[in-house]
N, CA, C and O of each residue as an XYZ file, in Angstrom:
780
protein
N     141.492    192.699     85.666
C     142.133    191.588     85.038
C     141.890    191.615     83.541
O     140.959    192.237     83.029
N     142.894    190.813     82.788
C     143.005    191.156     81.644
C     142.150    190.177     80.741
O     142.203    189.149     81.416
N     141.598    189.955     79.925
C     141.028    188.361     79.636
C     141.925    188.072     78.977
O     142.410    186.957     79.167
N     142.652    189.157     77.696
C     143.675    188.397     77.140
C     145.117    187.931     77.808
O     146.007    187.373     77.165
N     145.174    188.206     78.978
C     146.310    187.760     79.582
C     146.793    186.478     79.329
O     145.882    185.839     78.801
N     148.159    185.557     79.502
C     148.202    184.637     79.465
C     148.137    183.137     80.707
O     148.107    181.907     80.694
N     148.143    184.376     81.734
C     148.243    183.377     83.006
C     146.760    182.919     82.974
O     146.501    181.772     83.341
N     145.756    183.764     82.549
C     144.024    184.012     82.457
C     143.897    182.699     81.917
O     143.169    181.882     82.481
N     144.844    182.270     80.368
C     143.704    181.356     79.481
C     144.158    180.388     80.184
O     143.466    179.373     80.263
N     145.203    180.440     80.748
C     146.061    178.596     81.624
C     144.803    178.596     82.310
O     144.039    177.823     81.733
N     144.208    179.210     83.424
C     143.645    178.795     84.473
C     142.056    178.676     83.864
O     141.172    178.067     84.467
N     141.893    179.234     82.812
C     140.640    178.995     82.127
C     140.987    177.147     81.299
O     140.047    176.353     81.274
N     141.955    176.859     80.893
C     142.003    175.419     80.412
C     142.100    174.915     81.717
O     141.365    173.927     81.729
N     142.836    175.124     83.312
C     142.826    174.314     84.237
C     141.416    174.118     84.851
O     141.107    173.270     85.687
N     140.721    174.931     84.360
C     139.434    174.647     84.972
C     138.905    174.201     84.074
O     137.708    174.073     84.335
N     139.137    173.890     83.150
C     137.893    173.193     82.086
C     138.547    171.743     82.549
O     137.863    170.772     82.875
N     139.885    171.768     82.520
C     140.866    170.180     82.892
C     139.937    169.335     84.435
O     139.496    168.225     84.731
N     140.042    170.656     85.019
C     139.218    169.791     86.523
C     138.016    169.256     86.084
O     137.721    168.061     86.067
N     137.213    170.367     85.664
C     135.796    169.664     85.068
C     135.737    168.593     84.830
O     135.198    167.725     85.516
N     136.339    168.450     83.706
C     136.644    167.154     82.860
C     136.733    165.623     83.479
O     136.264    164.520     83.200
N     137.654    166.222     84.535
C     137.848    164.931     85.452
C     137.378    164.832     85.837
O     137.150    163.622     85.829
N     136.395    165.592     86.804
C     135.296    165.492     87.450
C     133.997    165.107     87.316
O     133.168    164.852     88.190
N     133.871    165.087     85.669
C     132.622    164.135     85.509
C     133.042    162.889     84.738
O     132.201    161.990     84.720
N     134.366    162.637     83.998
C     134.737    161.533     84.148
C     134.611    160.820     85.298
O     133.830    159.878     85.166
N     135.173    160.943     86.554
C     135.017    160.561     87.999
C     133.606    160.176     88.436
O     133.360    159.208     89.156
N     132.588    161.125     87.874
C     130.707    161.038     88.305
C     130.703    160.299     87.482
O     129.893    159.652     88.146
N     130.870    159.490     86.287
C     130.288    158.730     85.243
C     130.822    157.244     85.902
O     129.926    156.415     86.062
N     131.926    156.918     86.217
C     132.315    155.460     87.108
C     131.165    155.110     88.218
O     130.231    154.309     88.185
N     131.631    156.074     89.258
C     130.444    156.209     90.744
C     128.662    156.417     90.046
O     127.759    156.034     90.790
N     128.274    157.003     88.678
C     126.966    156.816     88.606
C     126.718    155.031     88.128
O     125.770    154.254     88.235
N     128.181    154.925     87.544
C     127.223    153.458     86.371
C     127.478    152.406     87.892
O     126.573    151.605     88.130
N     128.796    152.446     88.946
C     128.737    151.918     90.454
C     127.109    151.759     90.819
O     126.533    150.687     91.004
N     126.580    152.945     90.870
C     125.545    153.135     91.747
C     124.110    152.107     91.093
O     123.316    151.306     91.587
N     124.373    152.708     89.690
C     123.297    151.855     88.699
C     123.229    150.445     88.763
O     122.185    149.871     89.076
N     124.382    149.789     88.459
C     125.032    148.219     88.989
C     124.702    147.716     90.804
O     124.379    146.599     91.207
N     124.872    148.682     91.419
C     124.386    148.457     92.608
C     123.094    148.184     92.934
O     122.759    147.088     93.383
N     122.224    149.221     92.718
C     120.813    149.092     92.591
C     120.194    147.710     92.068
O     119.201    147.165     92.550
N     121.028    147.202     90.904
C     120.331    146.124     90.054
C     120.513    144.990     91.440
O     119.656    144.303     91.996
N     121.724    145.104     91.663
C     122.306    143.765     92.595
C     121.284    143.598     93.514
O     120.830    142.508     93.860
N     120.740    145.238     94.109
C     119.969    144.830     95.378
C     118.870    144.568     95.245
O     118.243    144.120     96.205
N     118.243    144.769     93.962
C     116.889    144.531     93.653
C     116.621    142.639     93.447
O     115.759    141.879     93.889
N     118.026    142.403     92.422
C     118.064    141.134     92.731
C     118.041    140.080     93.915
O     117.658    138.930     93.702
N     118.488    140.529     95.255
C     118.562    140.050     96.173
C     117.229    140.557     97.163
O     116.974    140.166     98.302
N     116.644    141.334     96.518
C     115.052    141.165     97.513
C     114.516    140.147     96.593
O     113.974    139.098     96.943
N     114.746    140.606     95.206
C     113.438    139.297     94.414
C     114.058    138.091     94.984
O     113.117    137.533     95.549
N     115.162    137.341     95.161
C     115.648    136.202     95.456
C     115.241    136.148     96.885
O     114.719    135.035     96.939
N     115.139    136.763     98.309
C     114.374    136.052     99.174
C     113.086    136.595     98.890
O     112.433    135.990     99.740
N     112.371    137.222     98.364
C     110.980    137.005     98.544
C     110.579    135.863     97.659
O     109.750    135.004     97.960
N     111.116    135.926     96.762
C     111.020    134.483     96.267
C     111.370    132.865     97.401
O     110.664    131.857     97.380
N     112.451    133.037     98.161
C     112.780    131.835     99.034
C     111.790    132.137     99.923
O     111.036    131.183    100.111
N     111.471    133.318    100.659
C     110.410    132.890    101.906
C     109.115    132.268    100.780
O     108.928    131.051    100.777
N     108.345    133.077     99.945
C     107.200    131.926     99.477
C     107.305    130.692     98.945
O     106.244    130.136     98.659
N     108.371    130.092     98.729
C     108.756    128.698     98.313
C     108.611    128.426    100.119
O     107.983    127.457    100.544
N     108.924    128.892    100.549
C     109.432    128.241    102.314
C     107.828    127.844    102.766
O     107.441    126.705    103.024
N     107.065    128.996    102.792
C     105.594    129.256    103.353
C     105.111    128.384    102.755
O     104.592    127.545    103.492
N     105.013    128.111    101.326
C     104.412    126.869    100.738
C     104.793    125.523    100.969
O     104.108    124.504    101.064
N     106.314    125.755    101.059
C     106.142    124.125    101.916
C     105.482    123.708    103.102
O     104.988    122.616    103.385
N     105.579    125.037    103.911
C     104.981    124.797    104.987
C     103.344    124.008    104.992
O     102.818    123.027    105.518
N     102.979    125.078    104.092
C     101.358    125.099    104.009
C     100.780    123.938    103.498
O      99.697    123.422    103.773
N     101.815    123.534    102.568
C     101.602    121.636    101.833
C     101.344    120.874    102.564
O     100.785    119.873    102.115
N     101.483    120.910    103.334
C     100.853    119.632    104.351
C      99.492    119.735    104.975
O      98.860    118.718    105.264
N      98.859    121.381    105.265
C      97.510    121.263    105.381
C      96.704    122.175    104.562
O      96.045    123.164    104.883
N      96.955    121.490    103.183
C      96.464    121.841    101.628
C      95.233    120.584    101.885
O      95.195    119.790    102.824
N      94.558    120.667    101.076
C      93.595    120.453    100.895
C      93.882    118.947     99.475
O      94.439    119.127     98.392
N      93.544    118.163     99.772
C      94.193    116.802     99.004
C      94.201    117.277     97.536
O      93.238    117.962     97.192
N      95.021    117.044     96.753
C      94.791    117.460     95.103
C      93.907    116.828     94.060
O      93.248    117.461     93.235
N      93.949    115.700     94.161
C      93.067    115.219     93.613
C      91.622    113.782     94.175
O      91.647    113.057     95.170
N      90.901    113.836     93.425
C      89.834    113.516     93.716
C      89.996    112.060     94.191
O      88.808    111.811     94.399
N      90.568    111.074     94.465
C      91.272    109.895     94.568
C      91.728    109.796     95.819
O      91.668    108.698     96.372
N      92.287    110.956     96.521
C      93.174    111.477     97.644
C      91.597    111.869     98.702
O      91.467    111.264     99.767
N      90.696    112.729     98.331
C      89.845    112.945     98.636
C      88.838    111.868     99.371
O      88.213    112.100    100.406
N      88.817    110.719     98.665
C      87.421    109.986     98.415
C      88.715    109.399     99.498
O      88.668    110.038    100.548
N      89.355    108.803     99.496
C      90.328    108.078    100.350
C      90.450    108.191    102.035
O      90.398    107.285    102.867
N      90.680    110.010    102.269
C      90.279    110.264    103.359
C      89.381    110.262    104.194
O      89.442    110.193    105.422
N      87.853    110.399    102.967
C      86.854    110.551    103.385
C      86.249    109.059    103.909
O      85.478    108.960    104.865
N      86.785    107.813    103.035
C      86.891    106.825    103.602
C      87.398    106.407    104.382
O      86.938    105.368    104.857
N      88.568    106.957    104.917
C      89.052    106.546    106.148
C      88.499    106.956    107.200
O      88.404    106.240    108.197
N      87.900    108.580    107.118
C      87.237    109.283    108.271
C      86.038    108.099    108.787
O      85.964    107.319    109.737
N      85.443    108.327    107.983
C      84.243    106.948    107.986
C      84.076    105.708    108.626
O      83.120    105.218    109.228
N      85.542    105.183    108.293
C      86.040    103.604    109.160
C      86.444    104.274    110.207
O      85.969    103.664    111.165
N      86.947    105.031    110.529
C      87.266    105.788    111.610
C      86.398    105.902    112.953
O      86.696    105.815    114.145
N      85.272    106.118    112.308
C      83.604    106.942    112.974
C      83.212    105.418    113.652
O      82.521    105.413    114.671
N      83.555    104.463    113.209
C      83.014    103.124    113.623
C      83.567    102.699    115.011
O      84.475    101.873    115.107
N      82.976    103.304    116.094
C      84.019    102.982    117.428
C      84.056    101.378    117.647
O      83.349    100.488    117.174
N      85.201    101.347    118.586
C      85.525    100.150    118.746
C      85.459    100.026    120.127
O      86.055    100.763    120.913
N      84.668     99.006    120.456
C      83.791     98.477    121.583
C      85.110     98.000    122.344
O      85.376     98.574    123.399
N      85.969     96.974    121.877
C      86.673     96.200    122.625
C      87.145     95.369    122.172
O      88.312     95.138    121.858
N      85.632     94.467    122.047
C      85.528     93.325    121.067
C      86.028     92.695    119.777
O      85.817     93.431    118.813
N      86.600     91.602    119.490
C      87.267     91.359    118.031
C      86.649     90.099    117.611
O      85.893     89.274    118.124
N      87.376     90.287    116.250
C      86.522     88.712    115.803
C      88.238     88.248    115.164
O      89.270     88.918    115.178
N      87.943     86.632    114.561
C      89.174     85.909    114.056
C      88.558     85.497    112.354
O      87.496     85.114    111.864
N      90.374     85.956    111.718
C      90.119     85.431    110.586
C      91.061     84.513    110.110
O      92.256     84.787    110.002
N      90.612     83.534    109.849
C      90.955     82.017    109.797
C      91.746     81.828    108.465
O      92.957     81.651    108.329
N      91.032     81.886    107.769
C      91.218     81.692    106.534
C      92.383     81.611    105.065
O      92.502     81.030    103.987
N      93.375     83.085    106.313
C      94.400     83.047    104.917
C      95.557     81.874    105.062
O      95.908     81.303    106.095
N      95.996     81.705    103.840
C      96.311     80.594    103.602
C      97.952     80.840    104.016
O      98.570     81.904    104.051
N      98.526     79.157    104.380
C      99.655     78.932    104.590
C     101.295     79.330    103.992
O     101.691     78.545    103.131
N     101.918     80.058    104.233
C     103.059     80.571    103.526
C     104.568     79.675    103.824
O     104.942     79.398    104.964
N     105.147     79.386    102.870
C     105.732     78.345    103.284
C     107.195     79.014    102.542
O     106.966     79.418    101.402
N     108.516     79.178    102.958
C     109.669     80.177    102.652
C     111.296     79.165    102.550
O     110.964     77.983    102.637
N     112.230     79.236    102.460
C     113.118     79.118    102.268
C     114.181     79.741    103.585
O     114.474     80.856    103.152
N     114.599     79.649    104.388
C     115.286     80.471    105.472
C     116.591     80.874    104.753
O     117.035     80.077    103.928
N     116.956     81.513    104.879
C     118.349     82.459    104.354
C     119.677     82.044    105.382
O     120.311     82.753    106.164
N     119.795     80.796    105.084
C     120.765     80.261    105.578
C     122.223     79.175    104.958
O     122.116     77.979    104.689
N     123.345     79.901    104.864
C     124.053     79.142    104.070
C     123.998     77.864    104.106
O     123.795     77.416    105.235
N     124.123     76.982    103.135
C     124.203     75.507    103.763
C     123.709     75.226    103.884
O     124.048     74.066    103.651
N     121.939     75.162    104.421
C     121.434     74.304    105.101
C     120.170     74.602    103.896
O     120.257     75.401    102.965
N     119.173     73.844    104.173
C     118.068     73.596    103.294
C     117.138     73.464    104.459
O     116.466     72.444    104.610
N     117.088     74.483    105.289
C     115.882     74.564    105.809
C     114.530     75.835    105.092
O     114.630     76.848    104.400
N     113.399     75.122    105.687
C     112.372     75.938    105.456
C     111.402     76.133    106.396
O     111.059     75.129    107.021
N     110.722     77.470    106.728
C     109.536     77.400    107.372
C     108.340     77.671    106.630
O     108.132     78.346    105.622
N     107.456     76.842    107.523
C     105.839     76.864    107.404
C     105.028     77.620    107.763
O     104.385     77.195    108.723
N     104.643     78.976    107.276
C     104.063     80.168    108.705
C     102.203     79.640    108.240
O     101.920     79.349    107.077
N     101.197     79.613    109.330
C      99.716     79.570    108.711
C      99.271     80.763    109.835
O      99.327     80.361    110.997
N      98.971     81.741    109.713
C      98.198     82.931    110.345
C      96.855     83.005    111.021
O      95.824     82.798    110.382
N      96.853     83.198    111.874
C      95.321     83.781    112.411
C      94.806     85.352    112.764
O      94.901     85.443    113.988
N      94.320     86.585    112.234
C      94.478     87.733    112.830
C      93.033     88.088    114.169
O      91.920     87.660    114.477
N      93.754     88.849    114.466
C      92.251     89.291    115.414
C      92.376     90.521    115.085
O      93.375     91.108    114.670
N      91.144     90.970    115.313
C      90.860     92.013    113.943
C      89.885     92.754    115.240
O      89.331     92.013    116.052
N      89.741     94.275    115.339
C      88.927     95.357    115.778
C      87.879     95.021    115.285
O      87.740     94.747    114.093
N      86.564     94.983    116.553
C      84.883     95.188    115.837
C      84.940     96.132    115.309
O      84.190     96.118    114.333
N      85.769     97.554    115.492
C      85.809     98.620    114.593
C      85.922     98.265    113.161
O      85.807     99.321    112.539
N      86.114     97.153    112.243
C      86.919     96.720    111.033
C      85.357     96.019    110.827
O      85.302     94.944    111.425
N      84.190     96.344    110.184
C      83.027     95.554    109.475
C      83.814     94.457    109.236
O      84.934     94.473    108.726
N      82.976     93.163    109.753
C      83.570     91.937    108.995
C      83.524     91.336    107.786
O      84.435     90.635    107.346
N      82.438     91.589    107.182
C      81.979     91.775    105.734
C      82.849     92.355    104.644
O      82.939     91.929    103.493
N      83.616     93.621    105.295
C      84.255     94.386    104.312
C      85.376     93.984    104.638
O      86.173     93.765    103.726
N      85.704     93.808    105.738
C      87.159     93.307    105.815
C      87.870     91.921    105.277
O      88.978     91.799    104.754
N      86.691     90.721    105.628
C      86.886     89.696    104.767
C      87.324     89.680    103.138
O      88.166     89.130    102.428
N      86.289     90.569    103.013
C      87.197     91.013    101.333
C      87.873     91.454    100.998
O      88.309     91.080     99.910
N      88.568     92.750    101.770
C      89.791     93.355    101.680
C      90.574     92.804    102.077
O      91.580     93.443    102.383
N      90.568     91.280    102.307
C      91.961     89.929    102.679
C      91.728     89.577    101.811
O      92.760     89.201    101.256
N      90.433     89.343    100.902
C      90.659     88.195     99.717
C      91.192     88.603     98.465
O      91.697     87.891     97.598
N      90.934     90.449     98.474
C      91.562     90.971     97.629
C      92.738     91.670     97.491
O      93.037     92.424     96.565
N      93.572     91.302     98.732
C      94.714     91.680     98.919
C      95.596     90.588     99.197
O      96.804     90.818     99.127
N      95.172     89.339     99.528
C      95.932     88.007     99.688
C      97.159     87.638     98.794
O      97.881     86.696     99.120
N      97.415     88.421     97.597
C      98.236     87.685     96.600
C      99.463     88.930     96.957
O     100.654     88.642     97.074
N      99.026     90.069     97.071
C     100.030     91.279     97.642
C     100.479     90.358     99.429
O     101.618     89.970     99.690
N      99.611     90.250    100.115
C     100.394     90.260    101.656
C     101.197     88.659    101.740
O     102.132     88.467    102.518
N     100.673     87.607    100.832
C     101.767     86.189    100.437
C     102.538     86.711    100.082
O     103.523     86.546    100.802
N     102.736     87.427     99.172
C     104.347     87.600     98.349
C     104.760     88.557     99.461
O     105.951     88.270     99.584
N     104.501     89.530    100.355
C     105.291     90.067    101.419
C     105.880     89.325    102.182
O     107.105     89.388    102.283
N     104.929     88.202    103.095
C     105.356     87.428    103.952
C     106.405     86.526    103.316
O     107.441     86.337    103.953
N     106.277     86.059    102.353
C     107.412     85.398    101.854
C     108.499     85.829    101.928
O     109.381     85.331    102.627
N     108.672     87.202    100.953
C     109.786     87.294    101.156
C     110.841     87.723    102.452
O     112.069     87.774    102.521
N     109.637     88.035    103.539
C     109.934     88.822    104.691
C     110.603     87.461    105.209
O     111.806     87.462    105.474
N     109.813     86.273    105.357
C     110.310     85.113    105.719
C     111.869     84.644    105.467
O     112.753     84.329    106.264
N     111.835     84.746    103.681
C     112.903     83.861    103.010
C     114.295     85.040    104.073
O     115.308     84.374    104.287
N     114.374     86.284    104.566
C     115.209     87.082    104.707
C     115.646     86.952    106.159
O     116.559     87.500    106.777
N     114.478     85.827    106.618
C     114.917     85.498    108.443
C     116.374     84.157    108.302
O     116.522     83.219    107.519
N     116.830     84.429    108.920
C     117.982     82.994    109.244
C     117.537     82.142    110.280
O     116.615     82.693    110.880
N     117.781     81.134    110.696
C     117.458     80.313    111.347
C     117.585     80.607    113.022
O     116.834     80.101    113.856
N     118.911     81.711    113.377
C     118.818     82.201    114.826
C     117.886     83.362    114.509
O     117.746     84.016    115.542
N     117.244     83.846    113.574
C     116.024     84.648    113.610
C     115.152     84.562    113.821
O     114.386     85.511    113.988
N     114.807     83.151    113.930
C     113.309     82.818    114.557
C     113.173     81.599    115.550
O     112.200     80.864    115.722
N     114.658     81.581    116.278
C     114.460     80.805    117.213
C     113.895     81.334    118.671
O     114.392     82.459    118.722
N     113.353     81.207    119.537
C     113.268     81.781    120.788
C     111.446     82.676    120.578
O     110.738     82.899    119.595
N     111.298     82.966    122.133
C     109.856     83.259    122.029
C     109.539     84.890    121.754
O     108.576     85.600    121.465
N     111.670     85.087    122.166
C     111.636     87.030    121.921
C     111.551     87.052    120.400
O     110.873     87.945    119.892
N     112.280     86.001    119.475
C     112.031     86.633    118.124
C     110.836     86.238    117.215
O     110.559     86.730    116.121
N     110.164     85.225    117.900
C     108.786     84.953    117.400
C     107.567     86.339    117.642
O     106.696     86.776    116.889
N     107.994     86.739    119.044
C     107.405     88.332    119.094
C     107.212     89.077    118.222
O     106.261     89.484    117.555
N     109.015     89.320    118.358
C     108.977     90.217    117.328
C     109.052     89.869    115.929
O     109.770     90.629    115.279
N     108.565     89.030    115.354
C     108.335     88.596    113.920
C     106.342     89.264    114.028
O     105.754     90.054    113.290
N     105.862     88.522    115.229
C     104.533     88.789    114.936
C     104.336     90.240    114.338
O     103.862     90.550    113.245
N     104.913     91.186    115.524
C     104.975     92.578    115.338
C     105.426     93.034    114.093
O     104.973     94.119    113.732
N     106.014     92.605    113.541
C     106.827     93.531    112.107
C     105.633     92.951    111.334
O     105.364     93.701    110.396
N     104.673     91.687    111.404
C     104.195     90.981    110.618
C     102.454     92.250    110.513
O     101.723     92.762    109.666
N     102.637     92.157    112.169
C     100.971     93.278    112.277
C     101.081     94.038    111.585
O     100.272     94.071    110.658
N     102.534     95.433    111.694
C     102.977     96.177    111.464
C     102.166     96.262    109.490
O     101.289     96.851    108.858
N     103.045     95.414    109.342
C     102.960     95.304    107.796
C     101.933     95.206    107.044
O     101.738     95.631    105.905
N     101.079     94.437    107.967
C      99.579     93.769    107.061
C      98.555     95.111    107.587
O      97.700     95.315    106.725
N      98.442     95.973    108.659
C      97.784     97.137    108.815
C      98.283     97.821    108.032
O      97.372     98.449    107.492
N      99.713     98.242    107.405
C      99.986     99.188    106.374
C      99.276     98.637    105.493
O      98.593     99.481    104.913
N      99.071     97.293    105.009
C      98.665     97.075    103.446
C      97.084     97.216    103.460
O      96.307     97.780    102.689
N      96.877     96.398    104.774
C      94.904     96.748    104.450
C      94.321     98.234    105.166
O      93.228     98.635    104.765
N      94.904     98.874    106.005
C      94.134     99.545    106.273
C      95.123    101.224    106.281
O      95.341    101.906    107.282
N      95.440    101.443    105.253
C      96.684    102.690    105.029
C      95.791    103.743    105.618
O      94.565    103.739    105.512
N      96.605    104.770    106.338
C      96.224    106.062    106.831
C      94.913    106.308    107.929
O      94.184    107.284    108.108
N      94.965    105.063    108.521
C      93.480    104.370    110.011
C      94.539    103.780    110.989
O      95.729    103.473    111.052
N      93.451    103.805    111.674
C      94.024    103.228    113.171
C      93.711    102.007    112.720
O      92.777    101.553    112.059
N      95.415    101.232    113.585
C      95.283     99.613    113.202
C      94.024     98.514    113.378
O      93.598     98.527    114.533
N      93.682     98.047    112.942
C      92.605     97.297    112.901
C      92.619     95.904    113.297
O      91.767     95.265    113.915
N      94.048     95.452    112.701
C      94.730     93.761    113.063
C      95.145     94.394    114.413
O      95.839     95.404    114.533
N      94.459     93.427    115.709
C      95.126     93.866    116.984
C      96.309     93.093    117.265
O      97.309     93.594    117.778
N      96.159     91.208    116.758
C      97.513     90.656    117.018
C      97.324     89.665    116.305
O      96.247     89.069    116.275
N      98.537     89.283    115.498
C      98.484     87.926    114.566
C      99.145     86.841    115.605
O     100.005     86.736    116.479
N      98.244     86.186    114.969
C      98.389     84.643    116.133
C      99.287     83.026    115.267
O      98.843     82.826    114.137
N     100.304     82.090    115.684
C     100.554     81.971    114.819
C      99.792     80.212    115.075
O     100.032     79.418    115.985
N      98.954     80.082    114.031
C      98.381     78.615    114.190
C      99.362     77.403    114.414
O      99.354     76.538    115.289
N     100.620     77.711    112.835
C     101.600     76.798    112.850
C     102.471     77.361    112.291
O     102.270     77.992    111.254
N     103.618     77.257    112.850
C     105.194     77.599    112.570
C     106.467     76.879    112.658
O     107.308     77.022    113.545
N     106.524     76.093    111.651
C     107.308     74.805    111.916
C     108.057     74.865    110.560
O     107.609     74.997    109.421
N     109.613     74.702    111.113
C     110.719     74.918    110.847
C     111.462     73.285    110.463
O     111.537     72.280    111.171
N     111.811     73.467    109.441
C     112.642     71.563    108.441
C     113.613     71.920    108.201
O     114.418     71.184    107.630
């Protein structure tokens, strides 16, 4: 074969022509491949990132309290806790009369609620007496307004006097004794009289 031939240099430019295209063609499919890679790397960091956000929520709940406030709190409750309860209760007399507005169009009635609780020997009476005297101005303004929000067929009958007591226990164990076993066993009602 000739080199200077002319059919020679065509197929010597057709092969430089294929080349050409051919790594034009590898340069799309490499920067594809490069772009690809990034995508997938992104999408492991994004769930390994979601499962340890996940695991930590999980684990938040038996973390260890954060601060020292949270701590002393539990440790006080464990404590009242430790104090078994025989059976036995005692009565506290004392808190004072709440007197409300009924939520009733028209009419100008009001009730008179005066409380009695019976309270767990588990609940020191000493400490508990004070944790009414120092919570008395918080559990009046509850009952009040819990009151002013009854209507007059709300507290007629012996089923909704029940269940008034109950929402009433309910409420006053959330306020005095948060995160313990209830301590108020049943509020009793001295006087409840309705004008």
């Amino acid at each position: 074969m000739n080199p200077y031939h002319p059919n020679n240099k065509g197929e010597k430019m057709a092969d430089e022509e294929k080349k050409q295209q051919q790594e034009k063609q590898k340069e799309p499919a490499e920067s594809k491949k490069g772009f690809l890679q990034w995508v997938i790397l992104g999408v492991v960091v994004l769930v390994f990132a979601g499962a340890g956000f996940f695991i930590g929520q999980m684990l938040k709940g038996a973390s260890v309290p954060a601060t020292a406030g949270a701590a002393q709190e539990n440790a006080k409750a464990q404590t009242d806790d430790a104090v078994p309860d025989d059976g036995k209760t005692w009565f506290y007399k004392d808190f004072e009369s709440v007197v409300a507005n009924l939520n009733d169009p028209g009419a100008m009635r009001y009730v008179r609620a005066t409380l009695t609780f019976e309270i767990s020997s588990a609940a020191p009476q000493g400490k508990t007496i004070k944790l009414f005297e120092e919570k008395t101005p918080i559990l009046t303004n509850w009952l009040t307004i819990y009151l002013a929000s009854l209507g007059l067929e709300d507290i007629r009958g012996d089923r909704n006097l029940k269940r008034i007591q109950v929402q009433i226990l309910d409420a006053f164990n959330e306020q005095l004794f948060p995160n313990q076993k209830p301590r108020i066993k049943h509020i009793l009602f001295k006087e409840f009289a309705i004008q």
